[in-house]
Phi, psi and omega in degrees: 000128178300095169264348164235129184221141185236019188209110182210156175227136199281149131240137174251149157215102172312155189285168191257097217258193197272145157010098183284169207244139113310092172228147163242152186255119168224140193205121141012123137065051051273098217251018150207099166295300190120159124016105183212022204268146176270159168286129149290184224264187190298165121292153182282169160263145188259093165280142226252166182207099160308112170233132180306327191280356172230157196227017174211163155292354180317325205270338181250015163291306196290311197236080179274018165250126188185139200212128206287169154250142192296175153256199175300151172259150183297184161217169187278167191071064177021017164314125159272130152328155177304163111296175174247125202258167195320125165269142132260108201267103204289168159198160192313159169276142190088033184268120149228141235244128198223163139302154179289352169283348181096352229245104149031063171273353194183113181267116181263133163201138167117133161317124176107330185324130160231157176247114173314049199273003185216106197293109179296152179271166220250150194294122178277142173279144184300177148314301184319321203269016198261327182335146142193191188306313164327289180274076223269330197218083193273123180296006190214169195235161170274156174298150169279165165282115139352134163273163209280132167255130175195146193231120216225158197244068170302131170202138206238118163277091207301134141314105166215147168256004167261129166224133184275125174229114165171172161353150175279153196053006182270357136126034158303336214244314177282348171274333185270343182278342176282316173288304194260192189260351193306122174267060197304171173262118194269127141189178229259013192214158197282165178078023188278325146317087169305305234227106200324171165205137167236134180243184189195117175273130154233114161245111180061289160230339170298118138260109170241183172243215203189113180232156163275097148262122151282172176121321194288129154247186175261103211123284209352311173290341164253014183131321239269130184093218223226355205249025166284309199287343173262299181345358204229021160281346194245341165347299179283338204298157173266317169254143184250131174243132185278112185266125199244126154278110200280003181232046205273158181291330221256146169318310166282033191208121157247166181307309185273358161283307197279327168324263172011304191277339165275304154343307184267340164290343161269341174257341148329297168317270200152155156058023175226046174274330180274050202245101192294129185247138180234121150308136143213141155240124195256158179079047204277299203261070174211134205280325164313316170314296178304303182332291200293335158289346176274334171296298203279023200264312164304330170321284189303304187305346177276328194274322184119008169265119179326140127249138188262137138289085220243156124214133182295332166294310191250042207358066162260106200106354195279289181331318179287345183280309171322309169287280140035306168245010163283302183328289207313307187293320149328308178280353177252349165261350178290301174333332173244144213295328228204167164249133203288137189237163187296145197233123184246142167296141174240128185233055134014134179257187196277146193296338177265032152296112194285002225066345208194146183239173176223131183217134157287120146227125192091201167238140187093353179244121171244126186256147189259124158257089173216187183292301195273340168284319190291325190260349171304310205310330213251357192245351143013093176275128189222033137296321207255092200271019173283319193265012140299347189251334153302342196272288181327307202288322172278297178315342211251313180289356199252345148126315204312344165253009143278347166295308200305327233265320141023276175278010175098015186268156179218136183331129189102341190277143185297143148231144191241138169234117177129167167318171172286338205251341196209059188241170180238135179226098217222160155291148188266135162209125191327159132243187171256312161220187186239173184118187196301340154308325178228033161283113184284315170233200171303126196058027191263131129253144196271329189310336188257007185264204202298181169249148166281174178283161183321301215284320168290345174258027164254308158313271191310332198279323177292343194300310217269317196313323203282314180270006174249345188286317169318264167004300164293332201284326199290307226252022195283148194254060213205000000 
């Protein structure tokens, strides 16, 4: 049974949010109340948490779905909706939260951290708060928003500041059980180690930590084995110690062949050249061992590696190592300047950012993309035609139908606003201004209403273009 997962990918989806209300305030001897419909309430968010007490990804292995609760629909008597609250998901310190694309959204470290991964949608507004001077008693209410939908990547990076690197069977498991309190799983044949272990070192006034990866052949860095799936375990560690075995059976392999061959799967993988290296050679008290370690120990020490004499069965040489990577570890956190903090991406938009782009497709189709056009469409009611014509009104001061005129849209031309799998789609036709001039009744825009089939809206748009585009030309107010 799988007890440890350091990778897994979530899907989240945030609450939804609730309704805005129509309501008129009706009471006894007054029969114009006003206005009285409430906003609905937030959908919840769905949040990411660094809790020290959890140390695997398992629990979103099993369960890769989750989801906020929506909120509330408003009520008459100005009632606001409930919101919906907040799912909060704990996850290891040392998560980092990606795309399905791979691309970086949130490095989490540090107790407390958080993330956003899913925006709850925001609450439609009621009739009351839509009044205005204008508007003194608007018949309709705004849609709650839809919630943030996503499908996100978890990959969990051990914090440590130490990492055991070598051979399957070179006695990494067996060195951690010695140092630390940590217990891995020992036995006499490779691969005995799946899973990383982190142990906690104390020397002398230093506490560090300690991690065992398994795994590493040679391939490693392109699959082969156990060490693709670990290699991103050791990222953080400050120091890497190269564990060597001086008593291996096998014929094709000595300590200075297997450094050599872990070397190049580490720089293959990427990013750990400036990771200060340590030699221990294990299994000392075993006499072949020792021999072989008193030969190769000048040879590594000529390359510029600290080496250790070690063996973990008969705990020899573990005190002088243990201080030794205290020292290493001491100094490398007095070297940085800052605690290294969690890093989230931010993407700022551009200061000549209109909200919204108009792009052709075909001749005669234009499509509108934006934050904001996209999200008026989805809180729409378009039963309801005063808030298709609040929709227009809106849509109109925010530049978009000086955009379409831009790009070359002409009356009678199809417009989509929104994606292809989700758009709202109406014929387009220029105005001069928008509001109660080009309302057939209160709150009617014709412009917004269903699409028609092809071949009639080809009909009409050659009947209507020459004149109507004449028209926009005569009276433009530009």
């Amino acid at each position: 049974m799988t007890t440890f997962v350091d990778r897994v990918e979530l899907h989240v989806a945030a609450g939804n949010g609730g309704h805005g209300c129509a309501s008129v305030h009706r009471e006894k001897f007054k029969p114009l109340g006003g206005p009285d419909g409430g906003n609905g309430g937030r959908g919840g968010d769905v949040i990411l948490v660094v809790d020290q007490d959890v140390t695997t990804l398992l629990d979103y292995h099993h369960h890769p779905h989750r989801k906020a609760t929506n909120g509330q629909p408003g009520a008459g008597d100005n009632r606001e909706g409930k919101n919906g609250k907040d799912l909060v998901l704990p996850v290891p310190d040392g998560t980092v939260v990606l795309d399905r694309n791979g691309e970086v959204l949130a490095d989490l470290i540090g107790q407390g951290t958080t993330f956003v991964a899913g925006q709850g949608g925001r609450g439609g507004l009621g009739n009351a708060a839509l009044a205005s001077a204008r508007r003194k008693a608007p018949g309709f209410a705004l849609l709650g928003e839809p919630g943030e939908t996503r499908d996100i990547v978890l990959e969990l990076k051990t914090v440590a500041d130490v990492a055991l690197v070598g051979y399957p069977s070179a006695g990494k498991s067996s060195l951690i059980s010695v140092l630390s309190a940590a217990k891995p799983k020992i036995a006499d044949y490779p691969f005995t180690t799946l899973v990383p272990n982190l142990g906690v070192v104390t020397a002398g006034s230093t506490v560090y930590t300690i991690a065992d990866v398994p795994g590493l052949i040679p391939g490693a860095s392109q699959g082969k084995g156990l060490g693709l799936e670990f290699l991103r375990h050791v990222e953080r560690c400050e120091v890497l110690v190269h564990v060597l075995d001086t008593a291996t059976l096998e014929s094709d392999r000595d300590p200075v062949s297997d450094l050599d061959r872990i070397e190049a799967e580490l720089a293959e993988y990427g990013g750990l050249d400036n990771r200060p290296r340590v030699v221990v050679l294990n299994k000392i008290d075993i006499p072949d061992g020792k021999d072989l370690a008193d030969m190769i120990r000048p040879d590594l020490e000529e390359r510029g590696y600290r080496v250790f004499e070690v063996s973990a069965v008969a705990h020899l040489g573990l005190k002088e190592l243990s201080f030794a990577l205290a020292d290493i570890v001491a100094t490398a956190r007095a070297a940085k300047p800052v605690q290294e903090a969690t890093r989230i991406v931010i993407r700022p938009k551009a200061v000549d950012d209109a909200g919204f782009t108009v792009t052709r497709e075909g001749d005669g189709f234009f499509r509108v993309r934006g934050e904001k056009p996209e999200r008026w469409v989805r809180q729409t009611d378009f039963n309801n035609d005063e808030a298709v014509g609040y929709l227009a009104d809106r849509l109109n001061r925010l530049g978009v139908e000086d955009a379409l005129l831009k790009a070359g849209a002409r009356a009678m031309d199809g417009v989509a606003i929104g994606p292809e799998d989700n758009a709202v789609v109406f014929d387009w036709e220029p105005t001069m201004a928008a509001g109660a001039e080009m309302l057939g009744r209160r709150g009617e825009d014709h412009r917004m209403e269903a699409p028609r089939p092809a071949a009639q809206r080809r009909r009409d748009r050659d009947a209507a273009r020459d004149d109507a585009t004449q028209e926009y030309e005569e009276f433009r107010p530009f």
